[in-house]
Kinemage of the C-alpha trace (Angstrom):
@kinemage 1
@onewidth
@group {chain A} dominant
@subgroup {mainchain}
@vectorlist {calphas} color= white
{ca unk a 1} P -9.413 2.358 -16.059
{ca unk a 2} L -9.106 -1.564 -16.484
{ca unk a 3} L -5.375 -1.603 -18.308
{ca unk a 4} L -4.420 0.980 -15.499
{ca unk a 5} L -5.885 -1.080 -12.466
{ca unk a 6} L -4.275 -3.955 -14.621
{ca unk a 7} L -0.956 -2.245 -14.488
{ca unk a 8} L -0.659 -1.175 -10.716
{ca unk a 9} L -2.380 -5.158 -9.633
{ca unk a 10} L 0.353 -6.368 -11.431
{ca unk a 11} L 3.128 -3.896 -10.120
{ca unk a 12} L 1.821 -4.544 -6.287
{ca unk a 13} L 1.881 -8.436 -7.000
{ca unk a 14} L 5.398 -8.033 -8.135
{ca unk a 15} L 6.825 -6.762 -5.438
{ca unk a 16} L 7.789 -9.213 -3.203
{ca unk a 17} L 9.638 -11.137 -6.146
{ca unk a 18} L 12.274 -8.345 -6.644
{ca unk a 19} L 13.190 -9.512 -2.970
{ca unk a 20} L 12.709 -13.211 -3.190
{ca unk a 21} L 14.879 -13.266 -6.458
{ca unk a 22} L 16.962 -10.450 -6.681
{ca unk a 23} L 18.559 -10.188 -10.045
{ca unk a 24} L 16.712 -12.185 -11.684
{ca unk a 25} L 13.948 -9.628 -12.789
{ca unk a 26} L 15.640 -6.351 -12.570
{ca unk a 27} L 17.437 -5.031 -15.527
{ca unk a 28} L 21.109 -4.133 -16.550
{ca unk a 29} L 23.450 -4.201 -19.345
{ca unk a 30} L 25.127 -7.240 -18.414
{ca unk a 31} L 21.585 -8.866 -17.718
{ca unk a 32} L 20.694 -7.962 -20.765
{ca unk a 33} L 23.855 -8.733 -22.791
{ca unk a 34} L 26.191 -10.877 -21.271
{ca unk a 35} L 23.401 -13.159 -19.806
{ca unk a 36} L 20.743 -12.879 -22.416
{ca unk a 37} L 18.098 -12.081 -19.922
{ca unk a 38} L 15.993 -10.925 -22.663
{ca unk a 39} L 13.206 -10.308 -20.539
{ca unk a 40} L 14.329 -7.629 -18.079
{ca unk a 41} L 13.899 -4.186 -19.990
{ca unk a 42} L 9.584 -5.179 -19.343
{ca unk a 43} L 10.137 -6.944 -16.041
{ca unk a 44} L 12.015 -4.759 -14.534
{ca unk a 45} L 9.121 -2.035 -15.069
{ca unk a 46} L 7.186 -4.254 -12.019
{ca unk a 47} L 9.650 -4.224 -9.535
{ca unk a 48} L 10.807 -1.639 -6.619
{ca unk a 49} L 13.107 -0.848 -4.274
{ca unk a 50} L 11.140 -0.298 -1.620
{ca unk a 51} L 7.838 0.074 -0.451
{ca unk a 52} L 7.797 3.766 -0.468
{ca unk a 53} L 9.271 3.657 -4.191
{ca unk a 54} L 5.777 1.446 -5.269
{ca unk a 55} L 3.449 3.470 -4.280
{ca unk a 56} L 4.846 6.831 -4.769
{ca unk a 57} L 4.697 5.230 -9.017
{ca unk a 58} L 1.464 3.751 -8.118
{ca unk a 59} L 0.009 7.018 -7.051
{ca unk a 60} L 1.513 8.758 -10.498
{ca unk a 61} L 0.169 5.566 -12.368
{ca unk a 62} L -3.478 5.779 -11.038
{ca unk a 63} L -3.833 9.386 -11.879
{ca unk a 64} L -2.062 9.639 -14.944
{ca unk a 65} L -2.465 6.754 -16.481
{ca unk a 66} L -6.254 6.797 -15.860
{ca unk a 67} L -6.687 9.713 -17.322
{ca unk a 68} L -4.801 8.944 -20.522
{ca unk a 69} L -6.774 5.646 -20.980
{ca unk a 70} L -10.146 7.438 -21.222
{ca unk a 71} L -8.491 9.552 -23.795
{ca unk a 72} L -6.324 7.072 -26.100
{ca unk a 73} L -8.040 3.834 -24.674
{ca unk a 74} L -6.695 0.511 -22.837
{ca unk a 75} L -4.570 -0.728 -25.864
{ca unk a 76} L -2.536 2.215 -26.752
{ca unk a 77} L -2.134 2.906 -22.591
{ca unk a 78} L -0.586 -0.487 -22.469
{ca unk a 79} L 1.320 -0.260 -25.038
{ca unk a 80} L 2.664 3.375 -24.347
{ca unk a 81} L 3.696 1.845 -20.517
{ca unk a 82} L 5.686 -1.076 -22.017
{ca unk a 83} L 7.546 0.682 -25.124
{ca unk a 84} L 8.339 4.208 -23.106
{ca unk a 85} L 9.201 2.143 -20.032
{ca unk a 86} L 11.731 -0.333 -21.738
{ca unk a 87} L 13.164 2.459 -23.982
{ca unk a 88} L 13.937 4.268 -20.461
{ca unk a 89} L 15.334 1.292 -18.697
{ca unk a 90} L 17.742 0.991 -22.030
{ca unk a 91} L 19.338 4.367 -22.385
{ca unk a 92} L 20.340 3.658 -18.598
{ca unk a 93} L 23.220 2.293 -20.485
{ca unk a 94} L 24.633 5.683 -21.052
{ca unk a 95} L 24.664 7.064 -17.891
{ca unk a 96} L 25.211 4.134 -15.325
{ca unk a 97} L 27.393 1.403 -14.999
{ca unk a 98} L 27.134 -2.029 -17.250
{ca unk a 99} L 26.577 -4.013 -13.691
{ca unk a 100} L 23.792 -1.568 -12.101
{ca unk a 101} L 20.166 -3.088 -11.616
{ca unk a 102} L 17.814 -0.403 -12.536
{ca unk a 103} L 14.001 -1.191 -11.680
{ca unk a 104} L 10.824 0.523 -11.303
{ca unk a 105} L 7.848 2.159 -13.755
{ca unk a 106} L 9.174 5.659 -13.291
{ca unk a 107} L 10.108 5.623 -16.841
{ca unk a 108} L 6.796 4.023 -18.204
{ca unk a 109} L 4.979 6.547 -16.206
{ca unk a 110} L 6.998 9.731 -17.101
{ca unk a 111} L 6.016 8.311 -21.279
{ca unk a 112} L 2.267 8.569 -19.938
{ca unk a 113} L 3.049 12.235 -18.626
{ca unk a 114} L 4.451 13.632 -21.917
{ca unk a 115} L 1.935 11.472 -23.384
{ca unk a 116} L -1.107 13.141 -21.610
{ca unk a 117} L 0.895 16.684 -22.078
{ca unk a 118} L 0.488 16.170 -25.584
{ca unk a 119} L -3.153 15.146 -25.627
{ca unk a 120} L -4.155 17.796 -22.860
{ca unk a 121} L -1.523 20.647 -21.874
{ca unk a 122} L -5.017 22.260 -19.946
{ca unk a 123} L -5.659 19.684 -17.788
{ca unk a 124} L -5.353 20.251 -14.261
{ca unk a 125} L -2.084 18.493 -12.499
{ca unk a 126} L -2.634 18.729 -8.607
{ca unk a 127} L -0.287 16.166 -8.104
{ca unk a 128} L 3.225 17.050 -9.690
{ca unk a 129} L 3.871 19.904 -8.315
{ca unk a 130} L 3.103 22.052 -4.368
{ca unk a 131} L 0.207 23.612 -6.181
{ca unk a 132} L -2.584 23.216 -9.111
{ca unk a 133} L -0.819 23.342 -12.607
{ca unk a 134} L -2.212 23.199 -16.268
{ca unk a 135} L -0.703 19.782 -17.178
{ca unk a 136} L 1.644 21.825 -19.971
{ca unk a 137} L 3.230 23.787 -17.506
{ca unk a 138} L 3.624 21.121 -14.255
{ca unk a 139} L 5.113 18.561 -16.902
{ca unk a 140} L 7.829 21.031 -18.046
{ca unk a 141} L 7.987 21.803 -14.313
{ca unk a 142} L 8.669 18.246 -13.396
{ca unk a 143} L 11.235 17.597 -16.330
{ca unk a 144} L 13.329 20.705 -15.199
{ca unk a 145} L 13.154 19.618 -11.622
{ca unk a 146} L 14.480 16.268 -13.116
{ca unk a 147} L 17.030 17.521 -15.073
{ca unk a 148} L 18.370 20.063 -12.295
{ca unk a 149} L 18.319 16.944 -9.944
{ca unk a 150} L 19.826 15.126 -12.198
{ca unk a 151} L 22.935 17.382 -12.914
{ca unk a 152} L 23.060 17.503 -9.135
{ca unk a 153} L 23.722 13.822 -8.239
{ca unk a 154} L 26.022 13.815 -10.766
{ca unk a 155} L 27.949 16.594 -8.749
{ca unk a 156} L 27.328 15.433 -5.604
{ca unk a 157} L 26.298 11.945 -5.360
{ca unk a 158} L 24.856 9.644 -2.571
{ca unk a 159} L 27.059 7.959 -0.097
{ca unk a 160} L 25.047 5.198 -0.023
{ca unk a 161} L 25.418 4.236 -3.626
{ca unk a 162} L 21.666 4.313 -4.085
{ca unk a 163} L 19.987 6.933 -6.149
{ca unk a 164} L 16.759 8.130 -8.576
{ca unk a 165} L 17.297 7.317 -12.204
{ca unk a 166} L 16.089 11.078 -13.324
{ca unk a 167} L 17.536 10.850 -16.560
{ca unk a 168} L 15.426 7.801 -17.226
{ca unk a 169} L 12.362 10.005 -16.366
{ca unk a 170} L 13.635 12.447 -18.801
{ca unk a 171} L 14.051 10.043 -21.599
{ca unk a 172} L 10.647 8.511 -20.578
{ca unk a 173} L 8.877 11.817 -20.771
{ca unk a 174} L 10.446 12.552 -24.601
{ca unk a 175} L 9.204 8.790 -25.706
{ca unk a 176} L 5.914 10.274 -24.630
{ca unk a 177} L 6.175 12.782 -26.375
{ca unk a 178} L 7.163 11.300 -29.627
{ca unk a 179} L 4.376 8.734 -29.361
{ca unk a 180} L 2.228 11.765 -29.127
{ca unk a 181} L 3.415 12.623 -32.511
{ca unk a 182} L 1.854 9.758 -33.938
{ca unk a 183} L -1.436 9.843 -32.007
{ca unk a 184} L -2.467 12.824 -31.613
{ca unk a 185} L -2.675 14.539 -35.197
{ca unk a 186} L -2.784 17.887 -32.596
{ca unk a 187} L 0.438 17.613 -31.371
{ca unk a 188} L 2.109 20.442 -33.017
{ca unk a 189} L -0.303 22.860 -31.339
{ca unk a 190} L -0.311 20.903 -28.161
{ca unk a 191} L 3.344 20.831 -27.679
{ca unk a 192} L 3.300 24.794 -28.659
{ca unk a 193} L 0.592 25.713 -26.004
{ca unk a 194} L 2.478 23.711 -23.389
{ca unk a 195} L 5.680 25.602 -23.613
{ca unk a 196} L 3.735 29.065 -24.038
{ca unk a 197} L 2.075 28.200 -20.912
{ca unk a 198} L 5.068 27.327 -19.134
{ca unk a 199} L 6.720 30.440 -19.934
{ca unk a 200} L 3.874 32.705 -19.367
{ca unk a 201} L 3.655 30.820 -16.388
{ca unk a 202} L 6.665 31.568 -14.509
{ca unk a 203} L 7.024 34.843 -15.981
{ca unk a 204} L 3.772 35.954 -14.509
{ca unk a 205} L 5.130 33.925 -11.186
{ca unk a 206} L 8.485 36.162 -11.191
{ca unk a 207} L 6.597 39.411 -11.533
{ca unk a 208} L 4.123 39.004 -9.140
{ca unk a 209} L 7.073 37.685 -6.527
{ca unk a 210} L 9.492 41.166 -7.451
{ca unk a 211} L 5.979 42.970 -7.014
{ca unk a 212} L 5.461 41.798 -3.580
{ca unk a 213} L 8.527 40.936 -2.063
């Protein structure tokens, strides 16, 4: 629980200087390589957009992430938050402009879902999806929902100019994943159980809706 609370204290604390200094903290290509602003792929991980976007990823972070510490411990929690979160802000590379800030832990967070997937597909999710999940299944769930949104605001995208990184959760979630693979000599049967589970899932969920429609 400590590296979590030390992770959200930090994140709260943070959040005024995303304001205060904009740019300086939040992470882009050009940040990162025509300024040298080294420092942004980790920084960047503190700061939000806007009040609602902190704690909506400081809910996620408090659930998830404490229940991953008691399983792989403080260190490895830490460490899985930094390296997932940094490899997520990077790949925005591919799919936004050189010039767009990108900020917030969604990223680092999505690593600690696939992460906790891996360790325990059974666990109970009540919070990713409109109803109680084995963790397998509402991960998968919330990927696809990612994905799908993702493909969407591609096709139709915001006037405003301002949007959810959801491919950044989706390369989060498969650095979780692969860090699993190292972890978690289980992983193999893990991984298996949580796509069984997913598809058992929603094909029990489509019969018993063309049953009682």
């Amino acid at each position: 629980m400590k590296a979590t609370l030390l992770l959200i204290i930090t994140c709260i604390f943070a959040f005024p200087l995303g304001f205060r200094y904009p740019g300086l903290f939040e992470y882009s290509y050009n940040n990162l390589v025509l300024r040298h602003e080294w420092w942004t792929p980790l920084t960047a991980l503190f700061i939000h957009g806007s009040l609602g976007h902190l704690l909506g990823n400081m809910l996620f972070l408090l659930l998830f992430g404490n229940a991953l510490e008691r399983i792989i411990g403080p260190g490895r929690l830490i460490f899985a938050f930094f390296a997932g979160g940094a490899v997520s802000l990077l790949s925005a590379w591919f799919f936004y402009p050189a010039n767009e800030p990108v900020v917030g832990a969604s990223g680092a967070i999505c690593t600690i879902i696939g992460l906790l997937m891996i360790f325990n597909p059974w666990k109970i999710s009540f919070l990713l999806n409109f109803f109680p999940m084995p963790m397998g299944v509402a991960a998968l769930t919330y990927m696809l929902v990612n994905f799908f949104m993702a493909w969407s605001s591609r096709h139709d995208p915001s006037p405003t100019g301002a949007h959810t990184a959801y491919e950044l959760h989706i390369i989060g979630f498969i650095a979780g994943i692969i860090l699993g693979t190292f972890w978690n000599p289980d992983w193999k049967k893990n991984l298996l159980i949580s796509i069984l589970s997913f598809v058992i899932f929603y094909i029990i969920l489509g019969l018993v809706y063309f049953y009682f429609r």
